[in-house]
N, C-alpha and C positions, 0 to 999 in steps of 0.2 A: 504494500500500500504506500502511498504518499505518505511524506512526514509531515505534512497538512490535517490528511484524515485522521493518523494516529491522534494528534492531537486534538483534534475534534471530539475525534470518541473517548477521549481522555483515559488513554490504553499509554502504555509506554513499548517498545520495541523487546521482542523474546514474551510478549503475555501469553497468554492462552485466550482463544477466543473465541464464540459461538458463531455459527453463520450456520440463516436458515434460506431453505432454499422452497422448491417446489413439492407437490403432496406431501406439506407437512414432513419431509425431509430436515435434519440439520445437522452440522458434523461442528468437530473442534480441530482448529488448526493453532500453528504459532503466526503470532503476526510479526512481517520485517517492513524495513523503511525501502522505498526504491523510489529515489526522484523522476525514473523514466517515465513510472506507470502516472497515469492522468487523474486528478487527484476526487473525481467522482467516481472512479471505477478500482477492482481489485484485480490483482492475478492469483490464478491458484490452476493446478495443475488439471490435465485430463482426470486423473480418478479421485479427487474431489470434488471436479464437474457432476463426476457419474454418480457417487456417493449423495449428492445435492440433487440429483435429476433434473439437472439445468442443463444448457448450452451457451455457445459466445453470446455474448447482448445481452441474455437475462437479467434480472431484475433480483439481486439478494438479499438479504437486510444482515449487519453486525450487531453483535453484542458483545459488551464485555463477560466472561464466563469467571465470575469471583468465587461461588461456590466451587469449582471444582478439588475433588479430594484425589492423594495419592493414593493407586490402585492397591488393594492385597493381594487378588490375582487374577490374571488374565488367562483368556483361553482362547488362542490361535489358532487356525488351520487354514493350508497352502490352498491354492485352488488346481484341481486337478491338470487339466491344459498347460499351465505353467511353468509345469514340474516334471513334465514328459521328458526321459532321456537325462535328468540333470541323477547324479549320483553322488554318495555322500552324508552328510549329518544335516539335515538344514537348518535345525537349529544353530549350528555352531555356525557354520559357513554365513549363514544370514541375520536370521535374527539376534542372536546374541553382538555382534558388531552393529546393527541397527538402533537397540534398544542402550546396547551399554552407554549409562554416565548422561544421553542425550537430554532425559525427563519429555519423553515424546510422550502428548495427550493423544488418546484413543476412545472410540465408540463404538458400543454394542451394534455391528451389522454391517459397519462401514469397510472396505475394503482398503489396501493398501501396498505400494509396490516396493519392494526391495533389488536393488539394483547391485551384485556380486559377480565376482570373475566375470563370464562369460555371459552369461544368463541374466536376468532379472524375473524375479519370481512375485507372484502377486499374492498376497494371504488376506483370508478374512478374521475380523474381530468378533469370536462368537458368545464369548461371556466376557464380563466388567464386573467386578466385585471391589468397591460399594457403587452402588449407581450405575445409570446408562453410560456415564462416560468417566475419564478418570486420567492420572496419569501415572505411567510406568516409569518409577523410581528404581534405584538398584535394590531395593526391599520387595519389588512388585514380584509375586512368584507368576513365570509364564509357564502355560500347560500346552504340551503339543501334541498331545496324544487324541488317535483318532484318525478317520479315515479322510483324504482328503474332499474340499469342498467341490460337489459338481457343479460345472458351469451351467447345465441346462437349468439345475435346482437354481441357483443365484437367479437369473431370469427370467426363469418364472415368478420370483417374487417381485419383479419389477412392474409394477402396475401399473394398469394403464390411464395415461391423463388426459389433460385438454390438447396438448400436443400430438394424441394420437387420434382423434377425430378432426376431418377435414370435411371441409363442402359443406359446412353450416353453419359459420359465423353467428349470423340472423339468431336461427335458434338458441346456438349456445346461448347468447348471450340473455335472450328471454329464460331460459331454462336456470342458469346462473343467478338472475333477478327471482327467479322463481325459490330458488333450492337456496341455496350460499347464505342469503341475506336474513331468511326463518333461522337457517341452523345455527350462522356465526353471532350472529346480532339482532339476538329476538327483540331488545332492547328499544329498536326501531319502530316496529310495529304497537308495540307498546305504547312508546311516547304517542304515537300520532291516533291511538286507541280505535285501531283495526283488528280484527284476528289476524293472521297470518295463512296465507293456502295450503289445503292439507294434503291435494293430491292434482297430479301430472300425467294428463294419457298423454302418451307417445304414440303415433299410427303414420304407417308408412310400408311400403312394397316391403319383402322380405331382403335381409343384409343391405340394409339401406342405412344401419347402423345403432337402433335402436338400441338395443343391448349395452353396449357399447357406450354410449352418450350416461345412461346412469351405472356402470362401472366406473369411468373416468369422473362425474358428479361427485359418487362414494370417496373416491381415495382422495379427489382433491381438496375435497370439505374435511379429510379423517373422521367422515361420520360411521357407524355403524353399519356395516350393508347385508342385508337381509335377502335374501333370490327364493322366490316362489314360484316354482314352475307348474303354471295349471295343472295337470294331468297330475301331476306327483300329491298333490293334497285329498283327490278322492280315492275313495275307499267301498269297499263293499258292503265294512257294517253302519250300520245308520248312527247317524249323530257323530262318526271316527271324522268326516273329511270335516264337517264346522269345527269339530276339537283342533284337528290341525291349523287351522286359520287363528283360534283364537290365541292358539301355543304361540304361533310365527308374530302376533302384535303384542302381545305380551312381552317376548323377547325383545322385542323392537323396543317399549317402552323400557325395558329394564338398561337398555344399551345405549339411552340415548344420549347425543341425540343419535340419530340413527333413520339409516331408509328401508323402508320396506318397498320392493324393488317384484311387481308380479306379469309376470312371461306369459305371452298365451294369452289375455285373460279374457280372451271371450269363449275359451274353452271351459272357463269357469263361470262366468257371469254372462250369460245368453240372454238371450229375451224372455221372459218366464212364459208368456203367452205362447212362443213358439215350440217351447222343450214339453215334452212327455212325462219328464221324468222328473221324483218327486226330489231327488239330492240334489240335482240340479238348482232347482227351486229354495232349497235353504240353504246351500250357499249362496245363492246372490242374497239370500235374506240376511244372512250370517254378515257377509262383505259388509251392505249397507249397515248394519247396526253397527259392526267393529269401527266404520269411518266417523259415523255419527260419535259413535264412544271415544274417538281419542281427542284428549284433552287438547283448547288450541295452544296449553305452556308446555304442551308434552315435546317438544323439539323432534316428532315424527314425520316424515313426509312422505307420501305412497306414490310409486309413479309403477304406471302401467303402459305396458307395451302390447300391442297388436298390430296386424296389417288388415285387419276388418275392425272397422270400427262402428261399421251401421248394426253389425249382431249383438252389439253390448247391451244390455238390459239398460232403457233410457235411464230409470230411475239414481243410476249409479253417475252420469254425466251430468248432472245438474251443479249449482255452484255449492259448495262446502262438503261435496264429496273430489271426485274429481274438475276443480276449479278450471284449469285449462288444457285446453286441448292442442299439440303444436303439432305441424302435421313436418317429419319428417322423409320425406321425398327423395327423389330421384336428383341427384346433384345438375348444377350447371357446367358451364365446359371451364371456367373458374375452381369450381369445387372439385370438379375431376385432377386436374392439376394438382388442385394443393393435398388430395384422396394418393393419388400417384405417387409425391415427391416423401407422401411417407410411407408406402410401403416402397420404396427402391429404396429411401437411405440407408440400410443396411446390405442393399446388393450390389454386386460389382459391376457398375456398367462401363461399357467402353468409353478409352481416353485417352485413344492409343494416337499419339502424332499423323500418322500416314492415314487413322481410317479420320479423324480432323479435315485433310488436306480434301480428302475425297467427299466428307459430308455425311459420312454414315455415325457419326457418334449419335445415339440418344436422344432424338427431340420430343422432351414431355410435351410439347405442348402441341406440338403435331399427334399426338396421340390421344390426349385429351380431346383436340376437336375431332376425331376422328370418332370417338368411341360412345358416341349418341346412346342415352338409355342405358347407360352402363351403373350401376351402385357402385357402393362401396366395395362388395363381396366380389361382385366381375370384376371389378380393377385390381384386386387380390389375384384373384383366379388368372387373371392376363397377364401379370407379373409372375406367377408362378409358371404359365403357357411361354412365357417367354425363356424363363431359366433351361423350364425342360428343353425347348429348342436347341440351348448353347449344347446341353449335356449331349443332344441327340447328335450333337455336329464332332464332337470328340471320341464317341461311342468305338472306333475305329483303333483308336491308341488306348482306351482303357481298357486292361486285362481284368475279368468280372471274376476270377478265380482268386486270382492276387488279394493278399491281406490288406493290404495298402496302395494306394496307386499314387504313383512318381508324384513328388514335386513339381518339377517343370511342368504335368499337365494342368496341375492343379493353379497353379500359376498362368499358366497361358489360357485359362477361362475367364471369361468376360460375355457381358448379354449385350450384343449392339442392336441397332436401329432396325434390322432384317428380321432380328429374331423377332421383335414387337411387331411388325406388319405382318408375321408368320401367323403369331399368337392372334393376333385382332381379326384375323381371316377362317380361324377356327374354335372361335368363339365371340356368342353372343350376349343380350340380356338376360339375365333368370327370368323377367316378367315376361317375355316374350320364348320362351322354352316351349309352350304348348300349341305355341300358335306357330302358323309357315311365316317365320319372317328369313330375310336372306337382305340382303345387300348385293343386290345383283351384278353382275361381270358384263352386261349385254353396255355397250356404247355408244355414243353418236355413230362412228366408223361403221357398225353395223348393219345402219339404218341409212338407204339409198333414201336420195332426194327430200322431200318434205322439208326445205329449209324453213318456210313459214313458220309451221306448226315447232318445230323444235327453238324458235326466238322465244314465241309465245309463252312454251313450256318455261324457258329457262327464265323468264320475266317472272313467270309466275311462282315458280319453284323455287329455283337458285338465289335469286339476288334477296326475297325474305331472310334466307339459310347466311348467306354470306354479307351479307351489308343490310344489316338491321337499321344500320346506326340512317341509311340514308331515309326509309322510311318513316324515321323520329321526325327525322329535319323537315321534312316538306310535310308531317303532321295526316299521314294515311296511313290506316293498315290496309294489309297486303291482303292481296283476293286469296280466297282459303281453299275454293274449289274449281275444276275441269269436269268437263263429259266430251269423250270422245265419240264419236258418232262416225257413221261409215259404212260401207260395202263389209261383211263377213272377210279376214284373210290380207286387211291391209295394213297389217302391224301396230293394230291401235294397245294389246297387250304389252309389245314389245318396247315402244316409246316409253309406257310408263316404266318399265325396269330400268329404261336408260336413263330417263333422268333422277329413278332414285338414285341409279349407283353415279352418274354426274357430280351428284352435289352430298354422297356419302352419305345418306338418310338410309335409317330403318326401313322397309319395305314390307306391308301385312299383304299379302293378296286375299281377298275375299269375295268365294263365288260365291253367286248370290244363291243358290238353292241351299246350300248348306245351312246357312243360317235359320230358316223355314221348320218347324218342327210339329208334330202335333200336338205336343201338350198347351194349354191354353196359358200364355204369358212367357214362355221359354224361347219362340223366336225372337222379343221383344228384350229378354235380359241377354240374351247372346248380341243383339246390337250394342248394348251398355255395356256389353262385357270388354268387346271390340274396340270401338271408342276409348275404354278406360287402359286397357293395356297400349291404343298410341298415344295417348298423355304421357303416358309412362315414360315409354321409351321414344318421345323426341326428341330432334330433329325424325318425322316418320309420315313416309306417303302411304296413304290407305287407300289400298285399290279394290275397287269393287266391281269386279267382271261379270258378265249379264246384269247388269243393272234394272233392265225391265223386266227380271223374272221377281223382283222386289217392289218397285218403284211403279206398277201401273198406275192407273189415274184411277183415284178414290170412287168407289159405288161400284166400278165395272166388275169386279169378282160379288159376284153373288152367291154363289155356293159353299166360301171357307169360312160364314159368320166372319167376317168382317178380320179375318188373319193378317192379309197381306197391309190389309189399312191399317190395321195397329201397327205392323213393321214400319210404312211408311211413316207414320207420326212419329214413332220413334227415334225414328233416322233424322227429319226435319228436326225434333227437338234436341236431340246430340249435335247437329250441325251449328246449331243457333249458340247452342254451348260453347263453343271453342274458344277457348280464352287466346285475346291477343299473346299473350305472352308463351303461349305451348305454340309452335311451329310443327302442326298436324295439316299436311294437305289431303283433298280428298281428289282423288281421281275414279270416274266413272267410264265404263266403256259398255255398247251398246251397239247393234246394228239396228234396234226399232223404236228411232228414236221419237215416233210421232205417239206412240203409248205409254211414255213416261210423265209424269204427274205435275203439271206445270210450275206447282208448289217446290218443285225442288230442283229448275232452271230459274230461277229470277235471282237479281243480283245480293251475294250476301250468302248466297250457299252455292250449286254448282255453277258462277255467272261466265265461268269462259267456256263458251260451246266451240268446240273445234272440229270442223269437218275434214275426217282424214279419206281424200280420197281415191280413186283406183289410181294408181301410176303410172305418170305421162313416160314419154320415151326415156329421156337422162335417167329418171329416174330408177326403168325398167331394165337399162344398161348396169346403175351402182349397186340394183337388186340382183341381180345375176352373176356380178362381181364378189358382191359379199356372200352371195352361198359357193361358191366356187374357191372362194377364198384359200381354203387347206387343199384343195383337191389337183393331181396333177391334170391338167388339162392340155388339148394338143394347138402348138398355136395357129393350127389349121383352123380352129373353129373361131369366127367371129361373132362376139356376144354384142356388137351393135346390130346386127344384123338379123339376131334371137331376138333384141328388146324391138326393132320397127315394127316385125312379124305378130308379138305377142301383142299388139293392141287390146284395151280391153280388160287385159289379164289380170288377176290381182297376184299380190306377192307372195300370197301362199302356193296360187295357179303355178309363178315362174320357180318355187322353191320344188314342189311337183314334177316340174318338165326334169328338172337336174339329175333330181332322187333317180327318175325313171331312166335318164341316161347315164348313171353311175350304174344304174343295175344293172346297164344293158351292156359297161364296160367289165365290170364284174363276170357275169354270165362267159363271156366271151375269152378271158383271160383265164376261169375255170377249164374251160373247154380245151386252151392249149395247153394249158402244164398237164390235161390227162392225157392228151396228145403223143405229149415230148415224153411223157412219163412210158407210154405203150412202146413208141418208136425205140427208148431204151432199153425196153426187155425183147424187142424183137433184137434187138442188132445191139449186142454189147459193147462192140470194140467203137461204135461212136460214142460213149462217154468219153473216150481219151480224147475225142476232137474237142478243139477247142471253141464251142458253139458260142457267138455273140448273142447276149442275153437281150431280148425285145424290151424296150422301156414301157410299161403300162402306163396308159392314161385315158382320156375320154377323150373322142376322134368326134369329128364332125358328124360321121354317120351313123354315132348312137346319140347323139343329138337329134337328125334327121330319122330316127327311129320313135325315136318319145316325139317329137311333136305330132308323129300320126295319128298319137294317143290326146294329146292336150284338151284341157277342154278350159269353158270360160264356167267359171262360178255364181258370179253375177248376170244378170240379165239384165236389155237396157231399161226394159218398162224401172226393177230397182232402182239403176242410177236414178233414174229422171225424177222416182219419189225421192231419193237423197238431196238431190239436186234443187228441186225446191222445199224441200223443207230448210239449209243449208241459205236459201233466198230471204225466207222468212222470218228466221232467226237473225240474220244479219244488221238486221237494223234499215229505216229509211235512208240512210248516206245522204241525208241534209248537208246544204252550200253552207253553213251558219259561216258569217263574217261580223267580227266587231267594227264599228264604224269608227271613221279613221277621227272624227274631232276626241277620242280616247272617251274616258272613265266620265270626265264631267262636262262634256259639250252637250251642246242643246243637239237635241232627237236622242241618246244616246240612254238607255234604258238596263246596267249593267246585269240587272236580277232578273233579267224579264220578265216582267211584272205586266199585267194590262194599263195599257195609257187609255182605257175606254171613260166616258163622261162616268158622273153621278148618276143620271140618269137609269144606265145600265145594269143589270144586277151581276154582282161577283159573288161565286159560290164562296169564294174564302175571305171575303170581309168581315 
């Protein structure tokens, strides 16, 4: 420390001194004078950092420590890792040269390094006698007996704090205002003569962190922490699972202050109306009386976790049982980031000069916006998807029989940038596990011609996803829906996978009959189910394929009692839902678009109608190109020539013509190797010739073979119904001109408003 602060703290140089740090952490060091260090900050080594469970920057508070007494006996032990390979007394070699003559202060749990010959060995402090801390005099007896300390045991006891939850500032800090301020400084609520809140539901997807948030709560208050796991409290004989509840608040009271901390808890407290069962029912009765009974000086606070929160018996949600409700959610691409940078700080990621030069080191934050929908748990899970990558790459030089494997490999692993695009490519969100989401591989590149329709898409899609910010500034939200409309076969499916995987969004496909069911209300909660899992996981396009086997026009099914109507109100009302702030588009696709339900083409829900339709020539040439694409082809065949021919055709038609002339190259190339194969058992001695091997591909005239077969899909009477309906939608294409005297010249009327007399009647006057 400064010889400022010393003096401050009115300590003199060689004291002994407290320093406390974080979850109620504190250790005793000797304090020296160093003019370098700055005279608001201290130095003290890495494993006094780690003993304090701080880091650089943190924030630690001094004291002077006058009480402390000379130890009678200590009791030490090495940490196993350490000690690997060192041989010898270590007592003598270490700690008796450490300890001798110094009068070094020590504390019960705290760790400490010794640095001898070769080696430096690290031991922990597991008894002090008198008191938690002390100091070893040459009177101080030290005991060394005993096995040594495991590392995985030391870290496990390292608990988890605020530092270890990420992606919820917000909440922590309501949760903190909520918990911290009851348990530390009841004092407060007192003076200003309020109760204090007695309970916190937590609700949120699963591994989204809950659990989690009131562990780190518990250690950092050093309140009492309590865990109640639903299931584990019931029982089969009657009146046992309320005795367990009443045991768990009991303890809680006795411990306080203390949290009572309950998992699950709508596996315990359900709806009573909705349960059968009669245990069911006096646990929630049980619950509600134990919250009502505790005292509000009792320093208790109950936080409950679920991921349904609509099953909770309401009566338990009201205020002065459970007070508030914080809805812990699916992170931002902020909270992914800061989710990310703690679980890698303990892994080795690349930082190698040359992969630097080239760009492949590590970019969290390209990973972050990459990993839409992702929790806490997926960001664990990706970070572990990524390690195994490395291991998978070295698999080749590690001998799995071997007791040990080399250093150098061990050394030369590191998780770079690859492995993480590996990991994020085979794996997704847990919320979306049951449902077909994909991030699909299909491209612009893919998709011949259609430049129009793909600006549209990307306006409507992309630029929401990637420049939010422009949105703000000119004070519009962005259009939320499409319907593709079209001839059967012109890649209206196809578009929308392209521009999910364009702009990296979640992808749900949803055929429309699937959703349909017979039970009465089950088509209707599978829309809500849908909707609710791409909240989840946004940035996410929800595609809904047959659109008009859902979406007809209200009254025209007469025969399902009113089925498909209730779906469609459903769908309008989920649509109307969508909060600006979730980036959920909804893409529709249809070939009969004059029987979908007008209510759900007007602006505000699907408002960009896009006509995709049959492809013109260019187009029918980049169609032909892109399925050709992997295939050897012979450059005898002219595929400008295939797209003038196939007028008409839709893109399914010209992917058809191809199939049939691969088969017909296939068939053909069967036909000679059984050929060459007979010709060989006739006549031996032509093996030894040396036969130039025919190159396989598709020839013009199995080209000329499948179009004999070709057919058109479409018919024209169709187009021409697409074609105007396509008119219809389009809009009048008014001259509108503002007039050139501007904003305030005479005639100039900016709102359009009627300039008609008094006289006349105005419906909106």
């Amino acid at each position: 420390m400064h010889s400022i602060t010393i003096e401050t703290l009115k300590i003199f140089r060689g004291d002994t001194i407290l320093i406390k740090g974080k979850k109620r952490k504190d250790t005793v060091c000797i304090a020296i004078t160093d003019d370098t260090c700055e005279p608001a900050k201290i130095r003290m080594n890495k494993i006094v950092r780690s003993n304090l469970r701080v880091k650089l920057g943190d924030v630690v508070s001094v004291h002077d420590c006058m009480d402390i007494m000379y130890g009678e006996r200590v009791h030490i032990l090495p940490m196993d890792d350490t000690i690997e390979g060192v041989t010898g007394n270590l007592y003598d070699a270490y700690l008796k040269p450490y300890f001798s003559d110094n009068f070094r202060p020590v504390r019960k749990g705290d760790l400490f390094l010794v640095r001898g010959g070769m080696r430096s060995v690290e031991f922990k402090v597991v008894e002090t006698h008198p008191g938690e801390y002390c100091v070893v005099d040459p009177d101080t007896e030290i005991f060394f007996e005993g096995k040594p300390v495991r590392r995985e045991d030391e870290e496990r006891l390292d608990e988890v704090g605020y530092d270890d939850v990420g992606g919820f500032r917000k909440q922590m800090a309501q949760i903190r205002e909520l918990v911290e301020l009851p348990l530390r400084h009841p004092q407060l609520f007192k003076s200003i003569g309020v109760k204090p809140p007695k309970g916190i539901l937590l609700y949120g997807p699963p591994g989204s962190g809950k659990t989690l948030i009131a562990k780190a709560v518990a250690n950092e208050t050093g309140a009492f922490f309590f865990c109640i796991n639903g299931p584990e409290i019931m029982s089969k004989l009657a009146g046992e699972s309320e005795g367990n509840l009443r045991k768990a608040f009991e303890e809680a009271e006795k411990n306080a202050p203390s949290i009572v901390f309950i998992d699950e808890i709508d596996s315990i407290a359900p709806k009573r109306e909705k349960t059968h069962g009669q245990v069911e029912k006096r646990i929630v009765s049980q619950l509600l009386t134990l919250m009502d009974g505790l005292k509000s000086r009792a320093h208790v606070i109950v936080i409950g976790a679920t991921n349904r929160p609509n099953s909770i018996d309401p009566a338990l949600r009201r205020f002065g049982r459970f007070d508030r409700e914080i809805d812990i959610g699916v992170p931002d691409e902020v909270g992914r980031l800061e989710v990310l940078r703690i679980h890698t700080k303990n892994m080795k990621l690349s930082d190698d000069a040359i992969q630097k030069e080239k760009g492949i080191i590590v970019d969290l934050e390209r990973i972050a916006k990459d990993s839409h929908g992702y929790v806490g748990a997926d960001l664990a899970a990706l970070c572990t998807e990524a390690a195994l990558q490395s291991i998978r790459e070295k698999m080749d030089v590690i001998d799995l029989e071997d007791e040990a494997i080399d250093a150098e490999v061990l050394n030369s692993m590191a998780v770079t940038d690859k492995h993480f695009k590996t990991a994020l490519g085979t794996t997704n969100p847990s919320a979306l596990r049951e449902t077909v989401v994909e991030v699909p591989n299909v491209s612009w590149e893919d998709i011949g011609g259609l430049e129009y329709v793909k600006r549209e898409l990307q306006e409507t899609v992309q630029y929401p996803v990637e420049h939010p910010e422009k949105f703000e500034q000119f004070g519009m939200s962005p259009s939320r829906g499409v319907l593709f409309y079209g001839p059967p076969g012109c890649g209206k499916t196809l578009l929308a996978k392209a521009i999910a995987n364009e702009c990296q969004a979640n992808f749900i496909s949803v055929k429309g009959p699937e959703l349909l069911t017979k039970w009465f209300g089950e088509s209707e909660a599978n829309v809500r189910e849908i909707f609710d899992k791409a909240r989840q996981s946004a940035s996410c396009v929800l595609f809904f394929d047959e659109l008009d086997s859902i979406a007809t026009q209200r009254g025209s099914n007469l025969g399902d009692a009113g089925g498909a109507d209730r779906v469609l109100n459903q769908l309008l009302i989920e649509m109307d839902g969508m909060s600006a702030k979730k980036t959920v588009f909804i893409i529709g696709a249809t070939n009969r678009p004059d029987i979908i339900d007008p209510a759900l083409l007007r602006p505000g829900r699907l408002d960009q109608l896009i006509y995709i339709p049959l492809p013109d020539e260019d187009s029918r040439h980049q169609i032909f190109k892109a399925c050709l694409r992997k295939s050897p082809v012979s450059k005898h065949v002219d595929l400008r020539a295939l797209a003038k021919y196939t007028q008409g055709f839709s893109g399914a038609d010209i992917t058809e013509i191809c199939q049939r002339a691969c088969k017909y190259a296939i068939r053909e190339n069967i036909e000679k190797d059984i050929e060459k194969k007979r010709g060989r058992e006739e006549n031996p001695k032509a093996m030894d010739e040396d036969l130039e091997e025919e190159v396989a591909e598709i020839t013009a005239s199995h080209f000329e073979e499948s179009m004999k077969y070709a057919r058109r899909s479409v018919s024209e009477a169709d187009i021409r119904k697409y074609q105007a309906f396509a008119q219809q939608s389009r809009g009048f294409g008014s001259q509108f001109r503002f007039s050139e005297a501007g904003p305030g010249g005479s005639g100039s009327n900016p709102l359009g408003t009627s300039t008609s007399g008094p006289e006349e009647d105005d419906l909106y006057s």
